[in-house]
Backbone bond lengths (Angstrom), bond angles and torsions (degrees), N, CA, C in turn:
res aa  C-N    CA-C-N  psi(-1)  N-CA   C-N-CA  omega(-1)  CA-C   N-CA-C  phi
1 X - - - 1.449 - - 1.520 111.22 -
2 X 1.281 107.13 -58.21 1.682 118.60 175.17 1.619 109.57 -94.95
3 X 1.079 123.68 151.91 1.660 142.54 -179.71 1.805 92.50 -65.50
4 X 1.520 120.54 119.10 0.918 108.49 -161.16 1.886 133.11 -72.10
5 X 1.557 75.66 -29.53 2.201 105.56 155.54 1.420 96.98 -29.33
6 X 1.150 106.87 -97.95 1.858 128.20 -156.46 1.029 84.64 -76.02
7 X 1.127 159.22 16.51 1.630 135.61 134.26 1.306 103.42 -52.57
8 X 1.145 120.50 -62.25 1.429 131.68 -163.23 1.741 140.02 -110.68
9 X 1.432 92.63 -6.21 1.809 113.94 178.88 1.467 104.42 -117.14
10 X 1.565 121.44 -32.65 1.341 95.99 171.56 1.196 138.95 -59.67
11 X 1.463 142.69 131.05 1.582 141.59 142.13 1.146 113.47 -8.07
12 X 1.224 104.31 110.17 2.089 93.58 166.73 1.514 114.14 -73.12
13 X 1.648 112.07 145.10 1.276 84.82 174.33 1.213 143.61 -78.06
14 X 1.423 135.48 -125.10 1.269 135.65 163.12 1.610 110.47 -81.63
15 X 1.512 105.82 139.73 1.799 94.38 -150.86 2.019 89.66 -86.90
16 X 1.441 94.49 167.15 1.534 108.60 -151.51 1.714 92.59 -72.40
17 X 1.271 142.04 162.56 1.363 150.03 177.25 0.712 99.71 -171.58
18 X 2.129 96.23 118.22 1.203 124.44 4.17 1.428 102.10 -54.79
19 X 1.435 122.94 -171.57 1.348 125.57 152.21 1.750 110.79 -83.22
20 X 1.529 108.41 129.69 1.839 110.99 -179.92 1.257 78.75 -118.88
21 X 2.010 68.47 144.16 1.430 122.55 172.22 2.147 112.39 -73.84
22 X 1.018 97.93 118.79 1.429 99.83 -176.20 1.446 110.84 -127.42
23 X 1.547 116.24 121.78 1.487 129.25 -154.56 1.934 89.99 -96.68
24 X 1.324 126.04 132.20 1.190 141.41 178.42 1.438 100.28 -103.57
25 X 1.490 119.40 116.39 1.198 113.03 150.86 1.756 120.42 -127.10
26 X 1.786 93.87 149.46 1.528 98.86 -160.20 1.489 108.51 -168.24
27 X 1.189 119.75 103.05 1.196 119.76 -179.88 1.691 116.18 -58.45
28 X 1.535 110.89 -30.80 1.473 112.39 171.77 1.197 130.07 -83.51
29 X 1.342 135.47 109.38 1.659 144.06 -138.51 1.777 91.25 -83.12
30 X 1.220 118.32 -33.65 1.970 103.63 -178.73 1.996 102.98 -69.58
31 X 1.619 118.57 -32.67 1.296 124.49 -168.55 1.597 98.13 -64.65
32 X 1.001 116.10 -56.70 1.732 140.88 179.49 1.607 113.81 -46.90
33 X 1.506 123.07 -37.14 1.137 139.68 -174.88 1.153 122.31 -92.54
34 X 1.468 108.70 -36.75 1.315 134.20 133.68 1.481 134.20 -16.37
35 X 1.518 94.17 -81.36 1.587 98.17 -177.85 1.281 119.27 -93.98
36 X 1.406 105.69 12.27 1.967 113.68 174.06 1.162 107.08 -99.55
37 X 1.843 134.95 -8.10 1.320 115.89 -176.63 1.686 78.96 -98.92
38 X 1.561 124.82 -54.54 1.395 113.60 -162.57 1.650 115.51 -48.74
39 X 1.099 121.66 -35.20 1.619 121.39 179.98 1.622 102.72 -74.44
40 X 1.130 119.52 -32.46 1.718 116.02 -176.74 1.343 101.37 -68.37
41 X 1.652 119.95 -50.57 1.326 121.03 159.98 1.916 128.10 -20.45
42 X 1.112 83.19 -65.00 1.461 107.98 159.86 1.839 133.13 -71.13
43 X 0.815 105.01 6.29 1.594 132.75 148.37 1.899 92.53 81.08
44 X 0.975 122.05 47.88 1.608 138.78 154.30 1.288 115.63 -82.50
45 X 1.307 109.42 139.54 1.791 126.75 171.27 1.597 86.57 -83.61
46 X 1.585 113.64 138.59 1.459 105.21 175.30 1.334 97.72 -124.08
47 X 1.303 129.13 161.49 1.128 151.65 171.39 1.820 123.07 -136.37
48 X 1.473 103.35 123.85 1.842 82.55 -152.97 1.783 86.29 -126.01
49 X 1.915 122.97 141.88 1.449 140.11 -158.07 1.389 77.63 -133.30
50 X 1.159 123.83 129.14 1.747 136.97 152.22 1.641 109.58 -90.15
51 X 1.386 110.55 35.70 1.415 106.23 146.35 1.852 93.47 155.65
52 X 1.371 105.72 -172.45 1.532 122.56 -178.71 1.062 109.35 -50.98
53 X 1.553 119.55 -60.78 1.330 118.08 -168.50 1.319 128.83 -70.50
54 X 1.596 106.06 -25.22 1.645 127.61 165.64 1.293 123.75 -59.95
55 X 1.738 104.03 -38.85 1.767 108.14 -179.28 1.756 101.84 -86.21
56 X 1.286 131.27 -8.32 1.355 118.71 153.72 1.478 126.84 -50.13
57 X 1.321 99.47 -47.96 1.582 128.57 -167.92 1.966 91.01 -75.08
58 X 0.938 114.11 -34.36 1.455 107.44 -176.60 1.165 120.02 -70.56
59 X 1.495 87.71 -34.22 1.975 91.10 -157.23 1.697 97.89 -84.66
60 X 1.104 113.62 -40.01 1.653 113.00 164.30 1.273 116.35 -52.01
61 X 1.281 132.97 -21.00 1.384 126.89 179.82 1.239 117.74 -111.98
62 X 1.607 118.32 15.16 1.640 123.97 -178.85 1.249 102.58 -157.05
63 X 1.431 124.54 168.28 1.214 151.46 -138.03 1.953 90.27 -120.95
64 X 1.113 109.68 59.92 2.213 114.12 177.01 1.039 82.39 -49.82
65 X 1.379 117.77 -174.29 1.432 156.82 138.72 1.634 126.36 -145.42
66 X 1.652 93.46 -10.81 1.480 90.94 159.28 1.755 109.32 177.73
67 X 1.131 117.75 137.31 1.629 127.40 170.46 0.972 138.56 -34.02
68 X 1.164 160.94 136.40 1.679 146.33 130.90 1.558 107.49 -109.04
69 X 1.348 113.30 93.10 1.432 106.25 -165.59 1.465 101.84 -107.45
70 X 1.241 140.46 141.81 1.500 146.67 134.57 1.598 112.52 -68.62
71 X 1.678 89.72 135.44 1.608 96.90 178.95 1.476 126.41 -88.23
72 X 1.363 112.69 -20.04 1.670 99.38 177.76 2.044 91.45 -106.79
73 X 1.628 87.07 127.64 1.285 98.94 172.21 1.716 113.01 -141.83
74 X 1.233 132.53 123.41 1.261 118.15 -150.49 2.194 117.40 -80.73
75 X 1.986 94.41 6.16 1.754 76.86 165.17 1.325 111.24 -110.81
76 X 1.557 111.31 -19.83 1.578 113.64 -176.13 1.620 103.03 -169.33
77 X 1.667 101.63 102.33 1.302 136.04 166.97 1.581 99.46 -26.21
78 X 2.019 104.75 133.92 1.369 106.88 177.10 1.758 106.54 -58.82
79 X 1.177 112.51 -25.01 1.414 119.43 -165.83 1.703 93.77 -63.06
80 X 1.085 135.63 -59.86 1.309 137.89 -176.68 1.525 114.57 -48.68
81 X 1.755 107.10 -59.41 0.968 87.28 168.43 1.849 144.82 -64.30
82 X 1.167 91.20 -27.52 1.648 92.83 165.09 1.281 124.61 -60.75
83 X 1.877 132.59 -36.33 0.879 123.10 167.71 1.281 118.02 -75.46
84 X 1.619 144.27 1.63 1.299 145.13 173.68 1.263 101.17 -90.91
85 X 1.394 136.78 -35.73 1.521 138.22 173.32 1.510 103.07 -57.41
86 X 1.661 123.53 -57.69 1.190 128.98 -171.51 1.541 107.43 -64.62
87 X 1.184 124.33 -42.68 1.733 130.04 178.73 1.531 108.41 -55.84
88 X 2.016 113.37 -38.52 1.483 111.55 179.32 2.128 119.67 -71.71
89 X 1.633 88.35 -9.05 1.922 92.93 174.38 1.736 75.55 100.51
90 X 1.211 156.39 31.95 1.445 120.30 164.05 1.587 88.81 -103.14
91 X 2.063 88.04 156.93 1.269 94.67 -176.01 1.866 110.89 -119.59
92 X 1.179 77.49 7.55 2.097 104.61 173.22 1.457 100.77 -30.03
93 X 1.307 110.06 113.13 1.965 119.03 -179.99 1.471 104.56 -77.31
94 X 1.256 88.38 115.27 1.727 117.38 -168.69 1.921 99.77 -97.85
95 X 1.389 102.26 110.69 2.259 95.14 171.88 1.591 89.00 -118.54
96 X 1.354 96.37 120.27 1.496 117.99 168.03 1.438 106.90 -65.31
97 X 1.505 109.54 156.34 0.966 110.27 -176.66 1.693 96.10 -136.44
98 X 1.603 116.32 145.43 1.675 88.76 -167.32 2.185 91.68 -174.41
99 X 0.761 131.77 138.89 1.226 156.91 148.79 1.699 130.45 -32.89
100 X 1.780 91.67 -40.86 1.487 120.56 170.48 1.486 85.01 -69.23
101 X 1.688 104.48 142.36 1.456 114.61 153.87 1.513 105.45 -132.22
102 X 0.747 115.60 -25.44 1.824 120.78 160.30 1.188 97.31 2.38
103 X 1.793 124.52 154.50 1.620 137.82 157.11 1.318 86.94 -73.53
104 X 1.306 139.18 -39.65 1.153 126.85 -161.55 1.865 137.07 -81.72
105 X 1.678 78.57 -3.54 1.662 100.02 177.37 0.933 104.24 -102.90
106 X 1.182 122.85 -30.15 1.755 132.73 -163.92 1.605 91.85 -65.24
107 X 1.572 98.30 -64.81 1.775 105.11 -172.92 1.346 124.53 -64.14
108 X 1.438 111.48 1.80 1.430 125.90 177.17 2.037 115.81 -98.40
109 X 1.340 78.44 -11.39 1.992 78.44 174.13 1.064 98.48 -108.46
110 X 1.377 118.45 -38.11 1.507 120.37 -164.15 2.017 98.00 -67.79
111 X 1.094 131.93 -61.82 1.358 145.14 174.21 2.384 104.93 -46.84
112 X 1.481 106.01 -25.07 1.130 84.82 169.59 1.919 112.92 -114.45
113 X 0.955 86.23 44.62 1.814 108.26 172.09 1.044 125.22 82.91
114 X 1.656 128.61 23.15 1.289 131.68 172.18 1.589 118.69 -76.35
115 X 1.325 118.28 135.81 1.276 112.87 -180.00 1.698 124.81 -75.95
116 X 1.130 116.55 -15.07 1.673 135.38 -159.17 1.477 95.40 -153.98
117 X 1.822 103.50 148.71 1.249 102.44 163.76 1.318 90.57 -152.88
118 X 1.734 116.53 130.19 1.453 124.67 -175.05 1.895 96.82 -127.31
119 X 1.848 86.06 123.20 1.490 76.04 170.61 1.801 116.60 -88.26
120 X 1.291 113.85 164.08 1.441 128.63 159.80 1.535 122.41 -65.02
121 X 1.035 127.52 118.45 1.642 136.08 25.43 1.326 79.98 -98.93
122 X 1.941 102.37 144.35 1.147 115.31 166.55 1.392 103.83 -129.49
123 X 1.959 105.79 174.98 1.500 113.11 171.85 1.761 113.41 -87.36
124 X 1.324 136.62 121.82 1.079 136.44 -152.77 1.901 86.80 -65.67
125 X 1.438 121.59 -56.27 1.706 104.93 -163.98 1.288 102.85 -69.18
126 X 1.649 145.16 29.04 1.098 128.62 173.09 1.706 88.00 -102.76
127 X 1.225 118.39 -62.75 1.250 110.70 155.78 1.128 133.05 17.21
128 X 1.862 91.50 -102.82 1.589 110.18 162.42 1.563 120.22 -38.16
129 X 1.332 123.07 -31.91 1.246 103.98 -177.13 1.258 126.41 -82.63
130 X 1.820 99.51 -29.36 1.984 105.79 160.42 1.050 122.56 -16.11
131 X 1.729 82.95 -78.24 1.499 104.63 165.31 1.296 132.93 -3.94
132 X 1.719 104.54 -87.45 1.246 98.00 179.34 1.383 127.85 -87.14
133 X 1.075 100.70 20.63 1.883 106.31 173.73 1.159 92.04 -76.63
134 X 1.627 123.43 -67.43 1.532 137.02 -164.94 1.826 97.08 -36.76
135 X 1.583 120.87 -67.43 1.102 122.64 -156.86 1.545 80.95 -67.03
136 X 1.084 140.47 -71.69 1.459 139.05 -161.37 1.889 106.64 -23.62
137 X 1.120 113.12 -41.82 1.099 135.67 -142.34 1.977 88.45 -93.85
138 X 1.423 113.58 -49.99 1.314 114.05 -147.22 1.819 73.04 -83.01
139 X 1.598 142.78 -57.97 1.428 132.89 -146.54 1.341 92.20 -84.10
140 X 1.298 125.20 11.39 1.592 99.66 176.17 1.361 92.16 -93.16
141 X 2.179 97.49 179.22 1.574 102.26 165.23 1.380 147.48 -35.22
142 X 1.159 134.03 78.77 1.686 108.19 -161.97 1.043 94.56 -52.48
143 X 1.772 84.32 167.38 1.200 126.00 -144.24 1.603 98.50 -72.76
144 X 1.261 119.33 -40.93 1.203 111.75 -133.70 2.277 97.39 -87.50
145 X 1.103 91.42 -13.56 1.378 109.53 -179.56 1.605 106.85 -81.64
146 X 1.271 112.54 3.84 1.329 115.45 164.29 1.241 130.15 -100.27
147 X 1.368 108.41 -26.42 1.632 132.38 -178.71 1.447 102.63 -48.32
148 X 1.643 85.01 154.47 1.650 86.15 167.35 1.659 115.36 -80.21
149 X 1.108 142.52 172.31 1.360 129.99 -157.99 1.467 96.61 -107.29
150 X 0.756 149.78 49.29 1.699 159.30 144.96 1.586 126.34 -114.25
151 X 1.232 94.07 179.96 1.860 99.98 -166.71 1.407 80.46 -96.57
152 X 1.983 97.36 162.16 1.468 118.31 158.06 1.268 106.15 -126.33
153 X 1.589 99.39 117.73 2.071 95.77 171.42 1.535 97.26 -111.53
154 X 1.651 112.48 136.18 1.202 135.48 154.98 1.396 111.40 -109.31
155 X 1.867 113.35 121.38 1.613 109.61 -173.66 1.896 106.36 42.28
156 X 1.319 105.32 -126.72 1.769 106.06 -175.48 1.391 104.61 -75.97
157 X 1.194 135.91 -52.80 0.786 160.06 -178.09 1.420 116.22 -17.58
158 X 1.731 144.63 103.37 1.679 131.65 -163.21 1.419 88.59 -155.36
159 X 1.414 80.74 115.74 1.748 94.15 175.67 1.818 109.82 -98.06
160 X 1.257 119.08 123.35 1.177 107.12 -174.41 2.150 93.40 -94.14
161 X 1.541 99.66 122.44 1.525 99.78 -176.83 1.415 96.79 -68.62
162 X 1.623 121.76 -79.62 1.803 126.94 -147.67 2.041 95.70 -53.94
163 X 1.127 141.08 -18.76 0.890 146.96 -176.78 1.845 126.59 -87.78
164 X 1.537 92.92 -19.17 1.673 113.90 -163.70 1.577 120.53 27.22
165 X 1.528 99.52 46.16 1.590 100.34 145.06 1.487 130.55 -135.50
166 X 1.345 102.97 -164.39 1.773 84.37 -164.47 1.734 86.01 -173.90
167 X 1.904 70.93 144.63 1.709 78.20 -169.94 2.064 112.92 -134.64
168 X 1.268 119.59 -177.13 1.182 117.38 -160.51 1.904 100.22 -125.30
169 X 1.045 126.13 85.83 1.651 113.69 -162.96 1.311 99.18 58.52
170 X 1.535 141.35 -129.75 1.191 153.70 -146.46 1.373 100.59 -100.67
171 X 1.209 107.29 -14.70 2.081 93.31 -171.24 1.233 105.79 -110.99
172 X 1.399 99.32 152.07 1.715 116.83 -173.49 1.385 98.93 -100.26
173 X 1.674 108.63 123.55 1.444 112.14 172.09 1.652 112.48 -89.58
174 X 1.573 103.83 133.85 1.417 111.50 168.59 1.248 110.58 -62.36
175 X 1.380 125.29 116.03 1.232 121.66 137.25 1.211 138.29 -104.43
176 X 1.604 112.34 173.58 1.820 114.36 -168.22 1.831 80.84 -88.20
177 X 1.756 108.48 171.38 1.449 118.36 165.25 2.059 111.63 -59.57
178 X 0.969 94.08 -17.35 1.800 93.45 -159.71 1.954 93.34 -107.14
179 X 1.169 111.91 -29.74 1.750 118.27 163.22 1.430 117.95 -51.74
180 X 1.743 104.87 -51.08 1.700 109.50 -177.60 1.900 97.20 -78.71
181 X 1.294 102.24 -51.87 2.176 97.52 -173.18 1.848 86.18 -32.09
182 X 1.258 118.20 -72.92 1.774 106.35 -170.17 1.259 122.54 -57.38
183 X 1.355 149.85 -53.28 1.006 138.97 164.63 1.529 118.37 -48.24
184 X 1.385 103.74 -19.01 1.592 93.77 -173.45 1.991 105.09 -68.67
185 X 2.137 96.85 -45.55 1.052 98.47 -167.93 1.894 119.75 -75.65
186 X 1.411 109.14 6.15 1.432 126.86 156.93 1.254 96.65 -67.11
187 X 1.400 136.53 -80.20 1.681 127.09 -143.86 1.864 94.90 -77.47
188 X 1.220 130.00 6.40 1.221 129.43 -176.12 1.905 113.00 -93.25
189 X 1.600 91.13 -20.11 1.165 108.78 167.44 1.651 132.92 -143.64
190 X 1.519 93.44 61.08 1.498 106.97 -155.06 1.763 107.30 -77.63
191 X 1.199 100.00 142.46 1.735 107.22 -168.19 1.583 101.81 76.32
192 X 0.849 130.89 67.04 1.613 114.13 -162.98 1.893 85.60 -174.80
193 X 1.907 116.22 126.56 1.589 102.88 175.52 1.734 94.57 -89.47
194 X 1.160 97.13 146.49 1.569 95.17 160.68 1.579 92.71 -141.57
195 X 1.820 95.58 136.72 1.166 125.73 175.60 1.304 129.79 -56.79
196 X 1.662 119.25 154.98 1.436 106.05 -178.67 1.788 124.29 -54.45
197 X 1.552 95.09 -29.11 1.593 117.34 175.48 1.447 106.57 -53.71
198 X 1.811 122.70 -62.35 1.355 111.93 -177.02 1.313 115.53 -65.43
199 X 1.570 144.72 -14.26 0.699 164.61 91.86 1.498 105.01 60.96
200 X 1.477 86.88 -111.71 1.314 127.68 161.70 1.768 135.42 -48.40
201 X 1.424 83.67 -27.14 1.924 102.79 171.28 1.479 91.58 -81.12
202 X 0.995 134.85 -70.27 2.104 152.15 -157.49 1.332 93.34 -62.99
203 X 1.145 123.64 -62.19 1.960 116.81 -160.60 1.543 100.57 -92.52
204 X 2.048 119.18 -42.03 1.624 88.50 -153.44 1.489 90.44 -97.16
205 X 1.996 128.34 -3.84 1.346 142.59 -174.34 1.630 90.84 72.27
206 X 1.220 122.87 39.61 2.075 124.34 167.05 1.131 81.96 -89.89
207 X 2.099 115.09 125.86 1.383 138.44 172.23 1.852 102.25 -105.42
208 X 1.362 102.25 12.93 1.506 95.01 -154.38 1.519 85.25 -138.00
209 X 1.372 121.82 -179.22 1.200 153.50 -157.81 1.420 107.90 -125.23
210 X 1.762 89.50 115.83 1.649 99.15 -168.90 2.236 87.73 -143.71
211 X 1.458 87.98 169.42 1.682 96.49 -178.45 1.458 96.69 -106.27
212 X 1.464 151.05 14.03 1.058 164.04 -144.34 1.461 92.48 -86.42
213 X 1.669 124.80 136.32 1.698 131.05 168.43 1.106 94.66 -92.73
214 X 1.569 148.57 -12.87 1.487 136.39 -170.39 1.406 113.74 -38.22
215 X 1.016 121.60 -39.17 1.964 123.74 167.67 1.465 100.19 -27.54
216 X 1.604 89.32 -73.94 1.586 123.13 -153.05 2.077 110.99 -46.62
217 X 1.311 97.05 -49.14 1.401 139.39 -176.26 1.965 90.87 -44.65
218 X 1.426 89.04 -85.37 1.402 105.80 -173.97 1.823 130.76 -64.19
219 X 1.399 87.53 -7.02 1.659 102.96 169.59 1.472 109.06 -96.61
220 X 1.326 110.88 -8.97 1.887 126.91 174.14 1.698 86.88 -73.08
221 X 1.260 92.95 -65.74 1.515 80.63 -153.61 2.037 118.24 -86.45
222 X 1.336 95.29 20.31 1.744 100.75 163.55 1.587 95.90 -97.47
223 X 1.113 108.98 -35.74 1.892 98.32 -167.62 1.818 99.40 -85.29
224 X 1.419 136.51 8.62 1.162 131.89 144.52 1.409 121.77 -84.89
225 X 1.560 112.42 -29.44 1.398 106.34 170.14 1.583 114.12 -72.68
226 X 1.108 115.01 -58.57 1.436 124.09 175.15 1.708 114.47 -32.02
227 X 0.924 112.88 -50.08 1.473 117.80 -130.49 1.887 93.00 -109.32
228 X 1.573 105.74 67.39 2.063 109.33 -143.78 1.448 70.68 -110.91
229 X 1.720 109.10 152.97 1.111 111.43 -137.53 1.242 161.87 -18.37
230 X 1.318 133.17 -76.41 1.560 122.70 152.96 1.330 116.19 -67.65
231 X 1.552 135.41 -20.97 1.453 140.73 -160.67 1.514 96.93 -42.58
232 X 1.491 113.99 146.28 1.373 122.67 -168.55 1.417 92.84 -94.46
233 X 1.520 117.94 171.23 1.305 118.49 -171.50 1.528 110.40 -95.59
234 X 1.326 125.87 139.02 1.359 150.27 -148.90 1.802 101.59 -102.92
235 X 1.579 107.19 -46.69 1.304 114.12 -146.52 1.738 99.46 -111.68
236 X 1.472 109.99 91.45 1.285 109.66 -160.91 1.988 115.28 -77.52
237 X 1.259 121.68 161.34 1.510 103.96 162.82 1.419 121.82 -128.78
238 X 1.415 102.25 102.19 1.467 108.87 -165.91 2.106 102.37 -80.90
239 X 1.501 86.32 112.29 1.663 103.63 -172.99 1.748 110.76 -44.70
240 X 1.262 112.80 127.60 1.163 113.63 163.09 1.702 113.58 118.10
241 X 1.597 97.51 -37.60 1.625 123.51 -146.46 1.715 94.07 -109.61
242 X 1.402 113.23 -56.23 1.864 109.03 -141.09 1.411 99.03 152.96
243 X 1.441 101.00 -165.45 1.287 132.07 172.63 1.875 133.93 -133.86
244 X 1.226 122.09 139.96 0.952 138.72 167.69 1.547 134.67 -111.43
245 X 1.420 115.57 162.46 1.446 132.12 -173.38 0.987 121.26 -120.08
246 X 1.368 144.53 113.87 1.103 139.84 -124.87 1.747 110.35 164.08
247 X 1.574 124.46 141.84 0.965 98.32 -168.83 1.619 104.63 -94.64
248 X 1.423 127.52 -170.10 1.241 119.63 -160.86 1.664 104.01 -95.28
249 X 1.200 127.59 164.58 1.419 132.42 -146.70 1.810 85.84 -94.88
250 X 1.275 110.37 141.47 1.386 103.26 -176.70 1.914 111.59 -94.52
C-alpha cells in the first residue's frame, strides 16, 4: 500500500497542533491497520469506518476534521460517500485514496468533492503531509476575509471577493469552496503568471513537492464554468510556467 522505505525510515514530522482527528475508511482490515498506526505515528487522532456506510455513522458521531477515504468499497462507494457528505454542507477535506490512477478517476473524485487524490501504492509522509496542508489550510483564515473588499472584473467576468461569488455578464457562476479559494487567488493577482507551485502552496497550503495535476484539474474546470457560452477565455496557460488572468487579446 505504502512505499516500503518511508513506511518505516522516514522522520515523522513535526506532530500536527492541535492534534486532528482523521476518520480512516477501508473496507480492508490489513489497509486500515496499516494506516492507523502510521498516522498515529505521525501524531494524528485516528478514527477508523470499515466501509461507506460505517464512516457515515462515524462522522455523525465524532468531531472529523478530515478523511482518508478509499473508493471501491463493496456497501457504499467512496464516491457516494463523498457526495452525501458534500449534499449535508460539510466541508471536511476529504484525500481519496484509490488504485485508479487514470486522468479519468482522478477527475472523477476530484469533480465529486474530494479535496486530494493519492494513488496506491503510496509513500505514507507524502500522505501525512496532504494531510496537514488540507487541515493547515481548513484552520487558517478563510480566505475570503482576507480579500481586498472590492470586485475584480476581467473582460465580463466580476468576481465579487468579500461575498465569494462571481459572475459572467448577468450570470452567477456556481462555484465549489476550493473553485472560488483559486479564482479568487487569480483576480488577487491579475496579469500576473503564477505557477503550478504557488498554486498549490495559496489554495491547497502544499509547502512541499508533490507530482499532483490538482492545479491543472481545477483550472479545467473554472475555465468550463467561466467561459458560458461564447465568453472568451479568461484563464490563460502560459506553457511551461502556470497560469494567468487576464482579459482576452482583442
Amino acid at each position: 500500500m505504502f512505499a516500503e522505505t518511508d513506511a518505516h525510515h522516514d522522520t515523522p514530522p513535526p506532530r500536527p497542533e492541535p492534534r486532528a482527528r482523521v476518520l480512516i475508511v477501508d473496507d480492508d482490515e490489513a489497509v486500515r491497520i496499516s494506516l492507523e498506526r502510521g498516522l498515529r505515528l505521525f501524531g494524528f487522532d485516528v478514527e477508523v469506518a470499515t466501509g461507506g456506510v460505517h464512516a457515515l455513522e462515524v462522522f455523525d458521531d465524532d468531531r472529523i476534521e478530515a478523511v482518508v477515504l478509499d473508493m471501491t468499497m463493496p456497501d457504499r462507494s467512496g464516491m457516494s460517500v463523498i457526495s452525501e457528505l458534500r449534499d449535508r454542507g460539510s466541508t471536511v477535506p476529504i484525500c481519496v485514496l484509490s488504485a485508479r490512477s487514470s486522468p479519468e478517476s482522478r477527475i472523477a473524485g476530484l469533480e465529486a468533492g474530494a479535496d486530494d487524490y493519492l494513488v496506491k501504492p503510496f509513500v505514507l509522509a507524502e500522505l501525512t503531509a496532504r494531510l496537514g496542508a488540507l487541515l493547515r489550510r481548513r484552520r487558517g483564515e478563510p480566505l475570503g476575509q482576507r480579500l481586498r473588499p472590492r470586485d475584480i472584473v476581467v473582460d465580463t467576468l466580476r468576481i465579487d471577493l468579500p461575498a465569494r461569488r462571481a459572475f459572467r455578464g448577468d450570470t452567477e457562476i456556481t462555484l465549489t469552496r476550493r473553485e472560488f479559494d483559486l479564482l479568487a487567488t487569480f483576480a488577487e493577482n491579475p496579469d500576473r503568471v503564477l505557477s503550478r507551485a504557488e498554486l498549490l502552496e495559496t489554495v491547497w497550503g502544499y509547502n512541499f513537492a508533490t507530482d499532483t495535476n490538482v492545479a491543472d484539474v481545477f483550472v479545467g474546470y473554472l475555465r468550463r464554468k467561466t467561459e458560458i457560452g461564447d465568453a472568451p477565455r479568461v484563464i490563460h496557460t502560459v506553457r511551461g510556467i502556470g497560469y494567468i488572468l487576464r482579459a482576452p487579446t482583442p
